[in-house]
N, C-alpha and C positions, 0 to 999 in steps of 0.2 A: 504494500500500500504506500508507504512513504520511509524515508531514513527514520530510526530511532534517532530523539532527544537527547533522551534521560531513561532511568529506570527507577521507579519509585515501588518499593515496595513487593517488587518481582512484574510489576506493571511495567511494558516498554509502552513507552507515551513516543508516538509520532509527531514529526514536526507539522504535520497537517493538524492534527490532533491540537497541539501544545498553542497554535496562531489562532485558531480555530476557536479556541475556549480564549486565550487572551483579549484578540478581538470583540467575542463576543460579551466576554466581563465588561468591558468599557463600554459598549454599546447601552446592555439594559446599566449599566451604572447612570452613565447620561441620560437614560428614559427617568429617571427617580427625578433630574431636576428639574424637568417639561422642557428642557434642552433641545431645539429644532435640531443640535447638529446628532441627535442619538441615531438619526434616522441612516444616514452612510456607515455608521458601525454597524448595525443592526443585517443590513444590505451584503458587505463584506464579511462579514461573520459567519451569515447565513449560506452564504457561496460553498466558503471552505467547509461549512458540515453537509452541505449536501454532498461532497465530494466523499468526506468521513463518513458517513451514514450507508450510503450507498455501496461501500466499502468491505462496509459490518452488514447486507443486509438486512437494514433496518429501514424498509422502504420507506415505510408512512412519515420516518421523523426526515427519508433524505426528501418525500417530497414536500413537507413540510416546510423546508427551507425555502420552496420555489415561491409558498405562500407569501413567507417572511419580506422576501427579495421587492415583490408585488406592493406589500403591504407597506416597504420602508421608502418604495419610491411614493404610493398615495399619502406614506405622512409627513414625507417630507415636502410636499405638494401642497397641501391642507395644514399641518400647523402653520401657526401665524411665525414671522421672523423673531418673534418675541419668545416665542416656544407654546405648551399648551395653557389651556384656559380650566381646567378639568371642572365635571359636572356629573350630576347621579343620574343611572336612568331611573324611571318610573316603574313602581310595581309592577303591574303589566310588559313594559318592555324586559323588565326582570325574568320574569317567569319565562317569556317565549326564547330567551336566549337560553335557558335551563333546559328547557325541554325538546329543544331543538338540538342542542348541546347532547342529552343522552341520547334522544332517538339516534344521533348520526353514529355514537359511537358504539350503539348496539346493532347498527347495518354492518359496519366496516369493519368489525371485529370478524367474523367469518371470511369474509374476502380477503383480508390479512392473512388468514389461518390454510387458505386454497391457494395462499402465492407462496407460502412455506416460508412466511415473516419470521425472525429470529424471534419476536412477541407479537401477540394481536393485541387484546385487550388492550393493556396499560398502553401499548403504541398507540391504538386507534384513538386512546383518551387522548394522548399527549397531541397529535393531530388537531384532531378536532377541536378539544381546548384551547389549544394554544394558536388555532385560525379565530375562534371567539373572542380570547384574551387580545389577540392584535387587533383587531377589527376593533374593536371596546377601548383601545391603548390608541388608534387613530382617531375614532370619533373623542376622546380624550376624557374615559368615563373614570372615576375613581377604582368601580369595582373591577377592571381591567387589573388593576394588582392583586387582587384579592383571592381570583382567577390562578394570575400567574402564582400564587404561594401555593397552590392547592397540585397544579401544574408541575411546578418546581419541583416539591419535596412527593411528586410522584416518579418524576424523571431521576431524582436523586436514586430511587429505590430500584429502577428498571434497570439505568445503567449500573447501579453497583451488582445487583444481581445478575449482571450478562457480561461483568468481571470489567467493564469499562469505567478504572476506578478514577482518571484524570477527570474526566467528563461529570462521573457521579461528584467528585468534591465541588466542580465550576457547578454543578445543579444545586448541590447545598448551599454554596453562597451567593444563587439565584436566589433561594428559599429565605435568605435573609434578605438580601437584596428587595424582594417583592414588600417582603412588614415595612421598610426604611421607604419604598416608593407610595405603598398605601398610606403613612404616613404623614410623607412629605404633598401630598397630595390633597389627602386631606386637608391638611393646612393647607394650601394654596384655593381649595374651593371656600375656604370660608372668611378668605379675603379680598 
């Protein structure tokens, strides 16, 4: 796949790997402060894991990235120069992103499972969530981080269990990352 780095822990982490997750730590870092420029990390980040992903046969999260890529040019498009504005949705718009949210990931989990995905399940979560978390992170809702924590410390758990232990730590300190963005955010809507 790519030269070894380093080796932590009997983990060889890839230089694909090691840019892959640096990039990507900076990118959602800058999404915590409604930063317009998070949107080219997010972009570039996204690139090199679809290339990792696809890699490891873990299709859903390498096409995943394609989402990301999409998503980081519409936010960089759409937030103001200034950065986000964040705002709650409504009951109602709550719920139908919830429920649209499981039904997808209860179709896609068998289709993963007929393409001989390294996981269905937790992939197809982390998929589909994290197309809802970014769409939610574009239109610049608060619960968009709230998402990503739940997102996060699921990715923590997928990757450590399918022995991707570089990747599972960068998802742990997503998992904090998302409470410091939910947060920060929060404050920022209620001023």
């Amino acid at each position: 796949m790519s030269s070894i780095i380093f080796t932590a822990w009997g983990y060889e982490v890839s230089v694909l790997e090691c840019i892959a997750a640096t990039t990507s730590f900076v990118g959602v870092w800058l999404g915590t402060t409604g930063k317009r420029i998070t949107w080219p990390w997010w972009a570039l980040s996204s690139a090199l894991y679809m290339v990792f992903f696809y890699h490891v046969d873990l299709f859903a999260s390498a096409a995943l990235q394609i989402v990301f890529i999409i998503a980081a040019i519409w936010g960089w498009r759409d937030w103001a120069p200034t950065g986000a504005a964040p705002g709650y949705l409504n009951k109602r718009n709550r719920m139908y992103w919830l429920s649209a949210t499981l039904i997808s990931v209860s179709l896609l989990t068998p289709v993963l499972s007929r393409l001989g995905a390294a996981a269905t399940w937790s992939d197809a979560f982390l998929l589909i969530g994290s197309l809802v978390a970014q769409i939610l992170m574009v239109y610049e809702k608060v619960e968009s981080w709230v998402l990503w924590l739940i997102i996060d410390l699921a990715g923590t758990i997928q990757y450590a269990y399918l022995g991707y232990w570089f990747t599972a730590v960068l998802y742990a300190l997503f998992t904090l990352v998302a409470l410091v963005g939910w947060k920060r955010w929060y404050v920022l809507n209620r001023n």
